[in-house]
Structure formats: structure tokens, C-alpha cells
Backbone atoms as SQL, in Angstrom:
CREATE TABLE atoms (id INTEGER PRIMARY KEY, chain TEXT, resi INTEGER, resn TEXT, atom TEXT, x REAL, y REAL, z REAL);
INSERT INTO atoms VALUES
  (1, 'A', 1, 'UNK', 'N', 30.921, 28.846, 122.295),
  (2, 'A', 1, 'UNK', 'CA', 31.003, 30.284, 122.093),
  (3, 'A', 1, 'UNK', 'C', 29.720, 30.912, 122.629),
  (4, 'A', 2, 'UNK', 'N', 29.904, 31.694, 123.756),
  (5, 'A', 2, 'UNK', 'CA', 28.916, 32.348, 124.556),
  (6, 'A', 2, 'UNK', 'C', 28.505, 33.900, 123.791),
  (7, 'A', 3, 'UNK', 'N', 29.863, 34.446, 123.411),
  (8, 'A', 3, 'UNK', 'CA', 29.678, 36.010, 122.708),
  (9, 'A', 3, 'UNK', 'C', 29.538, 35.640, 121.246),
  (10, 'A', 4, 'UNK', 'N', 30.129, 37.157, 120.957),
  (11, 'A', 4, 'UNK', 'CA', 30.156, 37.311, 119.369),
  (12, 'A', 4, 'UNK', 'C', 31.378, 37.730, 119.467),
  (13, 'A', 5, 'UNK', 'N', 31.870, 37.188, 118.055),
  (14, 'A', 5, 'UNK', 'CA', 33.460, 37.068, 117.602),
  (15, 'A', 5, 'UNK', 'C', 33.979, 38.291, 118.086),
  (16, 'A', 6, 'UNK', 'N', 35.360, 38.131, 118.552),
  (17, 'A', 6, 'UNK', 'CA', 36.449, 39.765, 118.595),
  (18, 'A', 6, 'UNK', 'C', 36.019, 40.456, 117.203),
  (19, 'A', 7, 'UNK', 'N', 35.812, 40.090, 116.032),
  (20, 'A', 7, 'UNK', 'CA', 36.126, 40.687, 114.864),
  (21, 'A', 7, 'UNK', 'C', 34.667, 40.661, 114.387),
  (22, 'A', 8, 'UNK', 'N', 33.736, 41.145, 115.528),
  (23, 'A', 8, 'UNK', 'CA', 32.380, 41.239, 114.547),
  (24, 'A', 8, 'UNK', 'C', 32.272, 42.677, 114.658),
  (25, 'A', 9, 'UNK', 'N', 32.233, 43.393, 113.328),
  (26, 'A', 9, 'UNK', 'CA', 32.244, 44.878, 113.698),
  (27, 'A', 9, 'UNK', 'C', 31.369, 45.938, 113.656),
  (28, 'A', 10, 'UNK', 'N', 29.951, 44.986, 114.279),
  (29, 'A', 10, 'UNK', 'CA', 28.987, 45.885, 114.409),
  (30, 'A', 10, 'UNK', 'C', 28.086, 46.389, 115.992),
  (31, 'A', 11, 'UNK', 'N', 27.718, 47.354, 116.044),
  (32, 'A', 11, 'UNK', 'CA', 26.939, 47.238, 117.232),
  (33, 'A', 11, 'UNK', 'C', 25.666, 47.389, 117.057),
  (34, 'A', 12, 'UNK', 'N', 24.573, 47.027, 118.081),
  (35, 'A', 12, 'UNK', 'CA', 23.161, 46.926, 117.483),
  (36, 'A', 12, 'UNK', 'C', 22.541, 47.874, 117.406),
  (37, 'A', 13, 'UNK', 'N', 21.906, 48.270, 116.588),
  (38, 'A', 13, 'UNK', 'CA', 21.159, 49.500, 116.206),
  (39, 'A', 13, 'UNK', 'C', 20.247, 50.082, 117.587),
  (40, 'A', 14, 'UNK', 'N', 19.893, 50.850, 117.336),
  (41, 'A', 14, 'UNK', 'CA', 19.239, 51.332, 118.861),
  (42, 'A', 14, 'UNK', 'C', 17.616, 50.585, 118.603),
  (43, 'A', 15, 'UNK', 'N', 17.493, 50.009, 120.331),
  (44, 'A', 15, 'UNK', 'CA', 16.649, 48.991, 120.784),
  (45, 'A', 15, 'UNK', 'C', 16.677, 47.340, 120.178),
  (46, 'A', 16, 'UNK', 'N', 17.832, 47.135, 119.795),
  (47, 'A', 16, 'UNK', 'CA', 18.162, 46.210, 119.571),
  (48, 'A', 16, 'UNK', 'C', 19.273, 45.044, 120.200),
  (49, 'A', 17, 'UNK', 'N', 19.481, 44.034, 120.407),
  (50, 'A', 17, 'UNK', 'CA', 20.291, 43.414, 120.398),
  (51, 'A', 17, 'UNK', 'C', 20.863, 42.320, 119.743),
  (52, 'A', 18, 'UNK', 'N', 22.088, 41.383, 119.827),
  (53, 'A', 18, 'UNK', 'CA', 22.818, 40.318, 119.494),
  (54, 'A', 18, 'UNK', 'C', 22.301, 39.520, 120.447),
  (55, 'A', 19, 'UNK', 'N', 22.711, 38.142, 120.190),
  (56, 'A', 19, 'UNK', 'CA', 22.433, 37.063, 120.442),
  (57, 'A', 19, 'UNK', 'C', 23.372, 36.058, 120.027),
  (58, 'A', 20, 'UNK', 'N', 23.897, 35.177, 120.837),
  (59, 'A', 20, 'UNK', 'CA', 24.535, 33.546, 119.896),
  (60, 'A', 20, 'UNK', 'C', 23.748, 32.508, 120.641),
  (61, 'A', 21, 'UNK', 'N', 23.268, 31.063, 119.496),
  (62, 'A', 21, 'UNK', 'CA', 23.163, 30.388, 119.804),
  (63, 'A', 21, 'UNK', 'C', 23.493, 29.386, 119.004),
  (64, 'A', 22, 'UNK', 'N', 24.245, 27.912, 119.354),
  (65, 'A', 22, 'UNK', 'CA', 24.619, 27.089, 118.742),
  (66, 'A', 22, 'UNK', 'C', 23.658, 26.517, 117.672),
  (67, 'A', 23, 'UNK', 'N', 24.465, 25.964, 116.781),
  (68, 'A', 23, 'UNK', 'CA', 23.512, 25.704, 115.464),
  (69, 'A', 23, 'UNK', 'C', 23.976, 23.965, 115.141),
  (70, 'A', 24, 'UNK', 'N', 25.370, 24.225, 115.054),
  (71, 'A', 24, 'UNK', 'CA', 26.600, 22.818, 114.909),
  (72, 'A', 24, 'UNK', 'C', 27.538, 23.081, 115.435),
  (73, 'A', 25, 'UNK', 'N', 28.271, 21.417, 115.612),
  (74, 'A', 25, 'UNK', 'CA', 29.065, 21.958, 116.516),
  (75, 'A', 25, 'UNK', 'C', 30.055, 22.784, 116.100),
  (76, 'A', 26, 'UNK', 'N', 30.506, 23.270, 115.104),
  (77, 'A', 26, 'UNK', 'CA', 31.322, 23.970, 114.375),
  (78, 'A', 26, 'UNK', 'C', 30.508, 26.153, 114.329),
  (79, 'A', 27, 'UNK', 'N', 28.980, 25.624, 114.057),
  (80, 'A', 27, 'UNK', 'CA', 28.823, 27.275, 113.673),
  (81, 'A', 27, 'UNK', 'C', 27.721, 27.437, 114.645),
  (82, 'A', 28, 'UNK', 'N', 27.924, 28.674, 114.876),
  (83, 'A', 28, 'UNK', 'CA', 26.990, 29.049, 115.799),
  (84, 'A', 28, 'UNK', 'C', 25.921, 30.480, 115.151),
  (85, 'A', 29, 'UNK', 'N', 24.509, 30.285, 115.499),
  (86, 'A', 29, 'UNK', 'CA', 23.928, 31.502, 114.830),
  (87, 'A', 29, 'UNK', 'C', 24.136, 32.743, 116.009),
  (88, 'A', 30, 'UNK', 'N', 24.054, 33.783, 114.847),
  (89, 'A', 30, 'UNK', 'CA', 24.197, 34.932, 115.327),
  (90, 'A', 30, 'UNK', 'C', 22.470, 35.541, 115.271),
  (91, 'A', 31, 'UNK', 'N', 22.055, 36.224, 115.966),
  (92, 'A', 31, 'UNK', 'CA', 20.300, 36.204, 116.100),
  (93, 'A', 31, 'UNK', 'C', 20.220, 37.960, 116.470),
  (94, 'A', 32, 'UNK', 'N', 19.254, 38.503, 115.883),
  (95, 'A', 32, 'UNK', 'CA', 19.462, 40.331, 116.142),
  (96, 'A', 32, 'UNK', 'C', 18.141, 40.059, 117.047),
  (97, 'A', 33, 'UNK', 'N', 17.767, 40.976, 118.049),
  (98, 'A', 33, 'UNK', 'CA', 16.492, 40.614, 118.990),
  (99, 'A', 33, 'UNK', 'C', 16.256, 41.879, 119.121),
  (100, 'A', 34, 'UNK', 'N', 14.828, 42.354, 118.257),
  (101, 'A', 34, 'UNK', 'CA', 13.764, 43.528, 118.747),
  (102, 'A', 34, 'UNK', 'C', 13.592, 44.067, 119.765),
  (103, 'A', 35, 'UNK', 'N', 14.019, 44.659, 120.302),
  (104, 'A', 35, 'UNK', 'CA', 13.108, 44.942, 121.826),
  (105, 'A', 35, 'UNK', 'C', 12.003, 45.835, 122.084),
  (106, 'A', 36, 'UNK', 'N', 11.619, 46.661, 120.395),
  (107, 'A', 36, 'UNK', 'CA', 10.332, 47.050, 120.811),
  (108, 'A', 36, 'UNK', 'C', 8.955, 46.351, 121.059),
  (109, 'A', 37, 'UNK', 'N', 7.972, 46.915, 121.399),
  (110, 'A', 37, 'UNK', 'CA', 6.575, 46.281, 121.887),
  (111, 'A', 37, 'UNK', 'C', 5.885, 46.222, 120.788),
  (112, 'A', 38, 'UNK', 'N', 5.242, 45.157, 120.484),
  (113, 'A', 38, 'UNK', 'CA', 3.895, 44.914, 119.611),
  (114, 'A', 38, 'UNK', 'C', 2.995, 44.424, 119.819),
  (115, 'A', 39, 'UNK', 'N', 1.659, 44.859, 119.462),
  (116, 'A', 39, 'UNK', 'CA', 0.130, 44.683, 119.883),
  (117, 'A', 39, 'UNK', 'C', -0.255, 43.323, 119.610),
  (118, 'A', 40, 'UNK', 'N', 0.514, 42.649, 118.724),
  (119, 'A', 40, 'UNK', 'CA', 0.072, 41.374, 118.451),
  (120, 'A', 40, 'UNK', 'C', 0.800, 39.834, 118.880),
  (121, 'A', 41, 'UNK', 'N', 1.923, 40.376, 119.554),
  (122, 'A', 41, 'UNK', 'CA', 2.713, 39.235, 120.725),
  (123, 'A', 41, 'UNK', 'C', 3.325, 39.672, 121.598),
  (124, 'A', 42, 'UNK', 'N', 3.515, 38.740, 122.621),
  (125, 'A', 42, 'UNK', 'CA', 4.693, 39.298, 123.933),
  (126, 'A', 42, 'UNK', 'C', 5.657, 38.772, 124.016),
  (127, 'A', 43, 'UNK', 'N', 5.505, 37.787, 122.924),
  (128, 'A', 43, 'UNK', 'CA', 6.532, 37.305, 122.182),
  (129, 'A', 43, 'UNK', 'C', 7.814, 37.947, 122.077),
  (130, 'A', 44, 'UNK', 'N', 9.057, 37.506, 122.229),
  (131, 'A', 44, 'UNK', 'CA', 10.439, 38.245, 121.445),
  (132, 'A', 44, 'UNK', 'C', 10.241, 38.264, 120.356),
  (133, 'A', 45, 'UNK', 'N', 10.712, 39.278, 119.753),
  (134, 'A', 45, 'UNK', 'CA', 11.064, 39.687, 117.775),
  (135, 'A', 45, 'UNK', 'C', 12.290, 39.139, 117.839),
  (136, 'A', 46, 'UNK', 'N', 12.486, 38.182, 117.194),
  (137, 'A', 46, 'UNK', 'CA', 13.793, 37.988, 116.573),
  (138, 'A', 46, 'UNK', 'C', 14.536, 37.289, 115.567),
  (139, 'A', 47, 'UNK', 'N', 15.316, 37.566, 114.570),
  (140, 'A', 47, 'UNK', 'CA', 15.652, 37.211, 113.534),
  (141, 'A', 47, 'UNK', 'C', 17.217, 36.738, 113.132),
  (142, 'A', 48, 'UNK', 'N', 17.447, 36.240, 112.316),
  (143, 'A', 48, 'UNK', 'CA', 18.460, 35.655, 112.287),
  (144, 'A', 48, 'UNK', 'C', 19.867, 36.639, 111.506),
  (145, 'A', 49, 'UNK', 'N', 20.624, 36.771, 112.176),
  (146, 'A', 49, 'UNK', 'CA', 21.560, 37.695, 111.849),
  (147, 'A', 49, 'UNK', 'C', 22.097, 37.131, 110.392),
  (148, 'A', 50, 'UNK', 'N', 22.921, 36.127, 111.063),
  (149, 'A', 50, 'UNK', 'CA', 23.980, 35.556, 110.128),
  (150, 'A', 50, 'UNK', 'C', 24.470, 33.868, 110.913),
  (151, 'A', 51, 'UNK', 'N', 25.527, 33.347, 110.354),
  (152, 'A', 51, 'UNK', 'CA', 26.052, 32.201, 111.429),
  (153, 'A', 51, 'UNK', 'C', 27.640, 32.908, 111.446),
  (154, 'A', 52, 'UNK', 'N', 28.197, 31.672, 111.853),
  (155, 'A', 52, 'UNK', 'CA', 29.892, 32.032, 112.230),
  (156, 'A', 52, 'UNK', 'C', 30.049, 30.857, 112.198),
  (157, 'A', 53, 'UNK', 'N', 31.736, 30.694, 111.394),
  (158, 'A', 53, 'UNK', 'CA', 32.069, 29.276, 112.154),
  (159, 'A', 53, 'UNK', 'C', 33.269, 29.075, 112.370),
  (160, 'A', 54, 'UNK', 'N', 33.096, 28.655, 114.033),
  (161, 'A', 54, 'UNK', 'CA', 34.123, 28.940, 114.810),
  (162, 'A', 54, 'UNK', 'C', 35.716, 28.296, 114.204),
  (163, 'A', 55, 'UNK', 'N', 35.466, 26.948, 113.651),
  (164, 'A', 55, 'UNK', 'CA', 36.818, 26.426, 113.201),
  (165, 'A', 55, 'UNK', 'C', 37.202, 27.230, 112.017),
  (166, 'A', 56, 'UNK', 'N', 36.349, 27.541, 110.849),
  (167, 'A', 56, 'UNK', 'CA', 37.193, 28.355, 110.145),
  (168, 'A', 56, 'UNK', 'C', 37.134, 29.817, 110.419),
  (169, 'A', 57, 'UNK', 'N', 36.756, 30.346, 111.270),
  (170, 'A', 57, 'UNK', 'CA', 36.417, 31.393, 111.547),
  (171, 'A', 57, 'UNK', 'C', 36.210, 32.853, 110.634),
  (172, 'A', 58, 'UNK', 'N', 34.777, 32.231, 110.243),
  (173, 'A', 58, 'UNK', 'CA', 34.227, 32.710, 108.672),
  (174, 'A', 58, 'UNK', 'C', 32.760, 33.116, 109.196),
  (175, 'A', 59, 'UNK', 'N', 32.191, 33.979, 108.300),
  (176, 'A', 59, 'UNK', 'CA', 30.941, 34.418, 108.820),
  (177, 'A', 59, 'UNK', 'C', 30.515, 34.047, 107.119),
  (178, 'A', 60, 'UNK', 'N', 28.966, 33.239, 107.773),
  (179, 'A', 60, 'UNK', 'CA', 28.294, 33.119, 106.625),
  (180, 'A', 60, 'UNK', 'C', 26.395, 33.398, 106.447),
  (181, 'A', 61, 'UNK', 'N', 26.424, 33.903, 105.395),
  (182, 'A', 61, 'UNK', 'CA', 24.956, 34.510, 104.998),
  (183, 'A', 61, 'UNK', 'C', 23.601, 33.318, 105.610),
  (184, 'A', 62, 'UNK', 'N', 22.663, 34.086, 106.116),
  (185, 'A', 62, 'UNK', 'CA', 21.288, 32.952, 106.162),
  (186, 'A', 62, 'UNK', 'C', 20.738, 32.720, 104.784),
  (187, 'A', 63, 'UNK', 'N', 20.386, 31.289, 104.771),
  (188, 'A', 63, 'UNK', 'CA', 19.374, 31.161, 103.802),
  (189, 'A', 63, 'UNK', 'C', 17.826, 31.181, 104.376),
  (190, 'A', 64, 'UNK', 'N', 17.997, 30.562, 105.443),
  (191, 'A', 64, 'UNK', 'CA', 17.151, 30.688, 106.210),
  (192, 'A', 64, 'UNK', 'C', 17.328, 30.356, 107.576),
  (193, 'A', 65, 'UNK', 'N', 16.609, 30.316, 108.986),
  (194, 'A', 65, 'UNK', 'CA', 17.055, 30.945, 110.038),
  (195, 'A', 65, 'UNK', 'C', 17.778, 29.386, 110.278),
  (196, 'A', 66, 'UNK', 'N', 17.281, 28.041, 109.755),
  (197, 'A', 66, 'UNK', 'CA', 18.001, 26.480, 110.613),
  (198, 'A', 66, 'UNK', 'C', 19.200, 26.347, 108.972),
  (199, 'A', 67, 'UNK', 'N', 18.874, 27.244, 108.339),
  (200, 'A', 67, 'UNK', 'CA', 20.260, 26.760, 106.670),
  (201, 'A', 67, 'UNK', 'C', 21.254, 27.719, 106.580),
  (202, 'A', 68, 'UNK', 'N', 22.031, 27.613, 107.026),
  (203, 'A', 68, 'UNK', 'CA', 23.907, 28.310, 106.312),
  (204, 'A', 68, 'UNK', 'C', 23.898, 28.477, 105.110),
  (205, 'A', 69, 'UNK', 'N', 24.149, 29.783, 104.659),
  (206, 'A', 69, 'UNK', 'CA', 24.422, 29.777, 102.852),
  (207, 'A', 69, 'UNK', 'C', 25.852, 29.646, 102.817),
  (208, 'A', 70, 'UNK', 'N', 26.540, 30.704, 102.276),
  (209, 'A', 70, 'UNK', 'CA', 28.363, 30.150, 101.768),
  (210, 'A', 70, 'UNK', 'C', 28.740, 31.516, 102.508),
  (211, 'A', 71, 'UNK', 'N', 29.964, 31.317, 102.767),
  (212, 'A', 71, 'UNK', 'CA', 30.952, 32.300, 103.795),
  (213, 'A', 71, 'UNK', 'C', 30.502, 33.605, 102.937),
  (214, 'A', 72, 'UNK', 'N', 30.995, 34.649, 103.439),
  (215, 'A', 72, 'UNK', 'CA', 30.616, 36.420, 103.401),
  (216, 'A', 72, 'UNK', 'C', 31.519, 36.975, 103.685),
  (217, 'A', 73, 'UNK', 'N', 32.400, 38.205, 102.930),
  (218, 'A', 73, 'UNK', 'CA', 32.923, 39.139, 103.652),
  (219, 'A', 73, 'UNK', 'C', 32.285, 39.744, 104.568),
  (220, 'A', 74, 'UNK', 'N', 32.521, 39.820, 105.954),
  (221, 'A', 74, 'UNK', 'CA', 31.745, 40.446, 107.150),
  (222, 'A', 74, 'UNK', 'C', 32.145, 42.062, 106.881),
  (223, 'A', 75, 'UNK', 'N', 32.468, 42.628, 106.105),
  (224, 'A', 75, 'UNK', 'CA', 32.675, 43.760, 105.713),
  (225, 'A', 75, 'UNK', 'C', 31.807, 44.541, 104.939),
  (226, 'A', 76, 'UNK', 'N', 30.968, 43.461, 104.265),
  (227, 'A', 76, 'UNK', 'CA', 30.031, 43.795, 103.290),
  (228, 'A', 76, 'UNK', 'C', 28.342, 43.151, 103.835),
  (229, 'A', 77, 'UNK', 'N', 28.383, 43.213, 105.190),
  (230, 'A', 77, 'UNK', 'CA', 27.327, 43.235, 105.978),
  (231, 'A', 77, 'UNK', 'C', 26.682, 44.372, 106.517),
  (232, 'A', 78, 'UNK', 'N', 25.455, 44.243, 106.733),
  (233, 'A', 78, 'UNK', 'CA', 24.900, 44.871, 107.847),
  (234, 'A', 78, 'UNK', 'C', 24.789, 44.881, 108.787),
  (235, 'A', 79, 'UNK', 'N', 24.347, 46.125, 110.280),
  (236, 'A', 79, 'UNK', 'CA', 24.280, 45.560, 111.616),
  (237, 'A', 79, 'UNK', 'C', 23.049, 44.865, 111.728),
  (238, 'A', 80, 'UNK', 'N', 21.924, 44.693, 110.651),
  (239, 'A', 80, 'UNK', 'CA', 20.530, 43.850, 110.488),
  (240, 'A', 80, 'UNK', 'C', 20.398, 42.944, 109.929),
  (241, 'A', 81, 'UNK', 'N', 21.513, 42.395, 109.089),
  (242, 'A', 81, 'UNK', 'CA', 21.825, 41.027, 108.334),
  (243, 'A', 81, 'UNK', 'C', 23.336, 40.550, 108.084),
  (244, 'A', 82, 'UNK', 'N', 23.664, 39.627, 107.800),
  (245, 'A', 82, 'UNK', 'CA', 24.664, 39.238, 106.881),
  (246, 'A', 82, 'UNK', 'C', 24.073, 38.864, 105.338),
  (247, 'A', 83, 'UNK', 'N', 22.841, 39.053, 105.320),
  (248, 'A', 83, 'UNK', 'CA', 22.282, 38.919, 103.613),
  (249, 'A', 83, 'UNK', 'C', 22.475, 39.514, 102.961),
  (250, 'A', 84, 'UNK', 'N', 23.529, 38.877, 101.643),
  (251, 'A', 84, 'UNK', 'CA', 24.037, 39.734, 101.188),
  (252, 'A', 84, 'UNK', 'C', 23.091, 40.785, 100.460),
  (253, 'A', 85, 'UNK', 'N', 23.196, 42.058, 100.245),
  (254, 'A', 85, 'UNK', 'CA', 22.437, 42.743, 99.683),
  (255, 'A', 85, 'UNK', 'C', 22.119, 43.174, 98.098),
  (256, 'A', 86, 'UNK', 'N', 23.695, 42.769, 97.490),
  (257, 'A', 86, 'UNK', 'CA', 23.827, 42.870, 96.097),
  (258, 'A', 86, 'UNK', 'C', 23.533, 41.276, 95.502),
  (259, 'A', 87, 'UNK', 'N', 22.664, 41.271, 94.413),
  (260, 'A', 87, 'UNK', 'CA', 22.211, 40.102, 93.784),
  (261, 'A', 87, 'UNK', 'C', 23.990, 39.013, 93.461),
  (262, 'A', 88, 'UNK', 'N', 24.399, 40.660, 92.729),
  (263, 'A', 88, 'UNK', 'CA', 25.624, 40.545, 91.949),
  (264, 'A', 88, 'UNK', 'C', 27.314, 39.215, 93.293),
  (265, 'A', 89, 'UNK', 'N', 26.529, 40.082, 94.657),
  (266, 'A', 89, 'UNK', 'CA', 27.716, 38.967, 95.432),
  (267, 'A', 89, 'UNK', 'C', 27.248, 37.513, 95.331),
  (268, 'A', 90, 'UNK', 'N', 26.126, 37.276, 95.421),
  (269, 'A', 90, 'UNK', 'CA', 26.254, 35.733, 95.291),
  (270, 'A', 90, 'UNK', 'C', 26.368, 34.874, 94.030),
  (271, 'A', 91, 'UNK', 'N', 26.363, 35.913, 92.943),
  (272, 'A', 91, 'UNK', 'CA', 26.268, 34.891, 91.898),
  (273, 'A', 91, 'UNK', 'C', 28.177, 34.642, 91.848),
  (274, 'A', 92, 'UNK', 'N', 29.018, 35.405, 92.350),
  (275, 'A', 92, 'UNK', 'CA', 30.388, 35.273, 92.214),
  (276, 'A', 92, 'UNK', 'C', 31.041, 34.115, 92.727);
């Protein structure tokens, strides 16, 4: 998987972009990329969206940018995360 899913339903905020890169062979991360300038690298900014996975074709929360947490309604995302934002969704 080169893109992002038919059914991802966000676009990137202004000066921003998407990204995929494989994670397993099953999920692939989804990565948001900065494109503004900062004084302290020339570095890319970039952070980890969310993952996907392609066989069940499920989008799931970061725990952190190399750990998968548990599947997500992609409905109840952001265009800056799939983390969930309410304490209350993950304890369910």
C-alpha cells in the first residue's frame, strides 16, 4: 500500500502532509509531515498519524510511533491523530 485508504476521511491541515509507510506486513503507518521551517533542524517534522491494517481493514490508535494500540472508529479521529482523545474511548 503506496496511498492512504479510499475511506480515510481526512485531508491535511494546511502545510501539512500524509505519508504511508510499512510497519508489518499486514499494517502500514500512517505519518502527518510538517512542512514548516524550524531554527533548530532541517530535519523533517514528522509524527505518527495512526496505522491501518490492510487485511482487516481497520484503523488503529498509536501507542507509540514503532507500537499499534487497538482498532478506532476512524470517525472519531483527527486530521492530527488517530489518538483517541476521550480518556472515556479507551477504557471501553
Amino acid at each position: 500500500m503506496k496511498e492512504l485508504p479510499i475511506d480515510f476521511p481526512h485531508t491535511p491541515p494546511e502545510g501539512f502532509t500524509y505519508e504511508i509507510k510499512e510497519h508489518k506486513t499486514n499494517i502500514v503507518g500512517i505519518w502527518i509531515r510538517n512542512h514548516a521551517r524550524y531554527s533548530y533542524t532541517n530535519e523533517p517534522i514528522v509524527s505518527i498519524w495512526g496505522f491501518y491494517n490492510t487485511k482487516k481493514q481497520c484503523y488503529i490508535y498509536p501507542i507509540t510511533h514503532k507500537r499499534p494500540g487497538k482498532p478506532i472508529d476512524v470517525n472519531v479521529t483527527t486530521a492530527y491523530t488517530a489518538m483517541p482523545l476521550l480518556k472515556s474511548y479507551v477504557e471501553q
